[in-house]
Each structure stands twice: as structure tokens, then as C-alpha cells.
C-alpha positions in Angstrom: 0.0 0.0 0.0 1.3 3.5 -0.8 0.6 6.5 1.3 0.5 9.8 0.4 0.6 11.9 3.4 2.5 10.5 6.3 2.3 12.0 9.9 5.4 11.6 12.3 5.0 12.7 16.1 7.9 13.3 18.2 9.2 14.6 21.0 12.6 14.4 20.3 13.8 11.3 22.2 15.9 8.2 20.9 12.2 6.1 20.7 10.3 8.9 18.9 13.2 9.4 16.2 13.5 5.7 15.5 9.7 6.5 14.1 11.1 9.4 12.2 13.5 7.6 10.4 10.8 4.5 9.7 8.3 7.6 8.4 11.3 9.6 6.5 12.5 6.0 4.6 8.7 5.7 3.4 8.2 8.8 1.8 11.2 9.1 0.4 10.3 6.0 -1.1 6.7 6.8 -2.0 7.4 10.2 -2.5 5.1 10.9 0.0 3.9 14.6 1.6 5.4 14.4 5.2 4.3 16.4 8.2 6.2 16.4 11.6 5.1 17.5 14.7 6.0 17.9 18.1 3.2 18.3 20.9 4.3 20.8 23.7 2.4 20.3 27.2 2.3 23.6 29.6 0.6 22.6 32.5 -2.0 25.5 33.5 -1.2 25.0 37.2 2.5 26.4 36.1 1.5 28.8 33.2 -0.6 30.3 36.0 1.6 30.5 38.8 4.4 31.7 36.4 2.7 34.9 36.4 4.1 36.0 32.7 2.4 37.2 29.7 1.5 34.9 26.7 4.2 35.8 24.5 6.4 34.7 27.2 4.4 31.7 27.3 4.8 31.1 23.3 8.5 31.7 23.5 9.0 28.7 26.1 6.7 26.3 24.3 8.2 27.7 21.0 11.9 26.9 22.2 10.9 23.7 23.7 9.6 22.5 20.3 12.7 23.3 18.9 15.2 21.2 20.8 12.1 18.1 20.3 12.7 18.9 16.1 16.1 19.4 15.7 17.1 15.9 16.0 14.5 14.5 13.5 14.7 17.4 11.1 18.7 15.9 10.8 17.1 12.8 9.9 14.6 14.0 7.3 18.0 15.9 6.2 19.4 12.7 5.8 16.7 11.0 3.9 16.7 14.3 1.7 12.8 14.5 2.7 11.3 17.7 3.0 8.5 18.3 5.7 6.0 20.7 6.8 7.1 21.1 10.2 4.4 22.2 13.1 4.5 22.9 16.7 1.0 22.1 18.8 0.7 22.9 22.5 -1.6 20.4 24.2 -2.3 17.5 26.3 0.5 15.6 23.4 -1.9 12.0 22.5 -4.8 14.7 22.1 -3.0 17.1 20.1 -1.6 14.6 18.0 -5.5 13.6 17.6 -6.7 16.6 17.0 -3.9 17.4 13.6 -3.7 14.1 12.1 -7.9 14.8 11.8 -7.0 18.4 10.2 -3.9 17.4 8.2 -5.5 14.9 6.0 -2.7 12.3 7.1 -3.1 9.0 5.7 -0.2 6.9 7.5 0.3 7.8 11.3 3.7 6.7 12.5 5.0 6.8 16.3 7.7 5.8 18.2 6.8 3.3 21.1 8.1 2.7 24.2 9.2 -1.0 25.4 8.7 0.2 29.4 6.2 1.8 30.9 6.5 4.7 33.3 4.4 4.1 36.3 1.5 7.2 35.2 1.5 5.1 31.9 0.0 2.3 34.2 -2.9 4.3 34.9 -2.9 6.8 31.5 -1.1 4.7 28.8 1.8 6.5 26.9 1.0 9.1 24.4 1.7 6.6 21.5 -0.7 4.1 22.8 -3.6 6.7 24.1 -3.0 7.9 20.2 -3.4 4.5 18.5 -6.7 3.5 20.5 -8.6 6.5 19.0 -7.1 7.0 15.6 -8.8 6.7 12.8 -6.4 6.1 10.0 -3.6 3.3 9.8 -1.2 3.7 12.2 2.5 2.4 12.4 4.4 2.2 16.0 7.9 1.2 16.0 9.5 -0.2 18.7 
């Protein structure tokens, strides 16, 4: 099956890139659109308490995203794959949701963890909360 508009999430960690590099390898192949995004959290309690202004806000989120990207825009580099590249802030699984619905993705691809964290126990991780409610094929790599 060929895709035609894959959707990578990360969040810039050795798991998340390992989807990246799956994702980048298939569109280079299928000549697929890519989009890549990184979902930033900002917990209200500290936005709140931090007592600064929305741009301030935006900047922290903003640089955050950044040092999630940088390491999987080296591997679209790589692949020679370009990307539309996009920054959400959000609960991350929801988020991720919410733009592979508006992006017209057609091939979701994750990273997935092999341990759990002891909230995942109760929550799930972001990749599996993601892959119960999607509605379009969806790739995790181990």
C-alpha cells in the first residue's frame, strides 16, 4: 500500500526518532507529503503560577519544540525528505488527535516505548492513548 501523506510525532527522544527515520525512509520512497510535529504540554497550574504574559508563554513552548525537532529534522536531512514542520501545545496524544484529523494524514507513525512509566500504568503512553482512538492506519515502532 502506498501512502500519500504521512504523519510523524515526536518529541525528540531516541524512541520517537526511530519513528522518524521509519516515516522519512517511506516517503522518500513513496514520495510521499510528510508532516512532523511535536506536541508541547504547559501545565495550566505552572502557566498560572508563572505569572508572565502569553508571548512569554509562546516563546518557552516555541523553544521547547525546537530542541524536540532538531534531531528529526537531521534525519529528514538525511533522507533528503522535506517536511512541513508544526509545533502544537496540548495534552500531546490529544493534540496529536486533534492534527492528524485536520492534516489529511493517511499513515500515522509513532515511536513506542518498550517500558512503561508508572503514570503510563494508569494513563497509557502518548503513543498508545494515540493508536486507540485514531482513525487512520497507524505504524508504532518499537
Amino acid at each position: 500500500m502506498i501512502f500519500t501523506r504521512i504523519l510523524a510525532a515526536t518529541d525528540g527522544t531516541e524512541v520517537a526518532l526511530r519513528g522518524v527515520e521509519v516515516a522519512a525512509q517511506m516517503a522518500a520512497r513513496d514520495k510521499a507529503e510528510f508532516l512532523l510535529i511535536t506536541a508541547v504540554s504547559l501545565p495550566q497550574h505552572l502557566v498560572l503560577s508563572a505569572n508572565v504574559g502569553q508571548r512569554s508563554v509562546y516563546r518557552v513552548a516555541e523553544r521547547m519544540a525546537q530542541e524536540s525537532l532538531a534531531p528529526a529534522l537531521k534525519v529528514l536531512e538525511r533522507w533528503g525528505v522535506g517536511a512541513e514542520v508544526k509545533m502544537v501545545i496540548g495534552p500531546p496524544a490529544e493534540s496529536i488527535l486533534t492534527e492528524i484529523d485536520a492534516s489529511g494524514a493517511d499513515l500515522v507513525i509513532m515511536g513506542r516505548r518498550s517500558r512503561m512509566e508508572p503514570k503510563d500504568l494508569i494513563l497509557g503512553d502518548v503513543s498508545y492513548r494515540v493508536a486507540r482512538r485514531v482513525t487512520v492506519p497507524i505504524l508504532l515502532v518499537p
